[in-house]
C-alpha positions in Angstrom: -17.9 25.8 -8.9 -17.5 27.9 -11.6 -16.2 31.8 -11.8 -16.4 34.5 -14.0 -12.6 36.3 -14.5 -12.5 38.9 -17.1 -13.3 37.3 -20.3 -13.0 33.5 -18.7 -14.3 31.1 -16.9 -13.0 29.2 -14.4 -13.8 25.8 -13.4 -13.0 23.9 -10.0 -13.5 20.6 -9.8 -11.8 20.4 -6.2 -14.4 22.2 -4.4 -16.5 19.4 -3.5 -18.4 18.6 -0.3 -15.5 17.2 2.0 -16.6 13.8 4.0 -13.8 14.1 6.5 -10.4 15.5 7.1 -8.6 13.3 4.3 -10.8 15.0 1.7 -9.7 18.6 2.9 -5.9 17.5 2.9 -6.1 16.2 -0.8 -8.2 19.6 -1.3 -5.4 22.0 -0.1 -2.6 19.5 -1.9 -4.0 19.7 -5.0 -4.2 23.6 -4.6 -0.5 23.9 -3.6 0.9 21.3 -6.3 2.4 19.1 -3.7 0.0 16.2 -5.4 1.7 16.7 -8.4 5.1 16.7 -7.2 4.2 12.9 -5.4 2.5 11.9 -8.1 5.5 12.5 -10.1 7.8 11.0 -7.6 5.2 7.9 -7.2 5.5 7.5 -11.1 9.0 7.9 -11.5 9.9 5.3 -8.4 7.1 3.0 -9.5 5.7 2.7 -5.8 2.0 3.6 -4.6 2.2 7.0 -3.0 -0.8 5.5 -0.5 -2.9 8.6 -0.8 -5.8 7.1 -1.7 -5.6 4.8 1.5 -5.1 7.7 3.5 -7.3 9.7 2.8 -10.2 6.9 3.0 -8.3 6.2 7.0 -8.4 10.0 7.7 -12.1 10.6 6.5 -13.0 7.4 8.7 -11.4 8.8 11.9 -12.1 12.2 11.5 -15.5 12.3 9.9 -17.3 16.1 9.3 -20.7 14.8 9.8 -20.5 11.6 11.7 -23.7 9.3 11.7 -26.0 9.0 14.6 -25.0 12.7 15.6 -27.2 15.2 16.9 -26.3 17.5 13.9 -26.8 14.6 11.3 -30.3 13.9 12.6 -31.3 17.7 12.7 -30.4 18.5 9.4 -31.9 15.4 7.5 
């Protein structure tokens, strides 16, 4: 997505079709800075923050358009 503001443009790579709930939450922590803040921490402690493997576990349980679904076979 990309917006016009004043003289610049603005580009957001974040605002990507979301597969589940785990793609929203890295959505809004990106936005807010908290990813940045555990990636730092995740860096800085040398352990795996898991956020990768969470998000894929949340997007599997809480999928937005779940195949097989009345909705995903109406809108094919």
């Amino acid at each position: 997505m990309v917006i016009l503001r004043g003289d610049h443009l603005l580009k957001f790579n974040y605002m990507a079709k979301s597969r589940g709930l785990g793609d929203s939450i890295e959505k809004i922590t990106k936005a807010t800075g908290i990813k940045k803040v555990v990636d730092t921490v995740a860096k800085a402690t040398g352990k795996d923050c898991g956020c990768k493997k969470r998000r894929d576990s949340l997007n599997r349980a809480f999928p937005y358009n779940p195949r097989g679904s009345w909705l995903s076979e109406r809108f094919k």
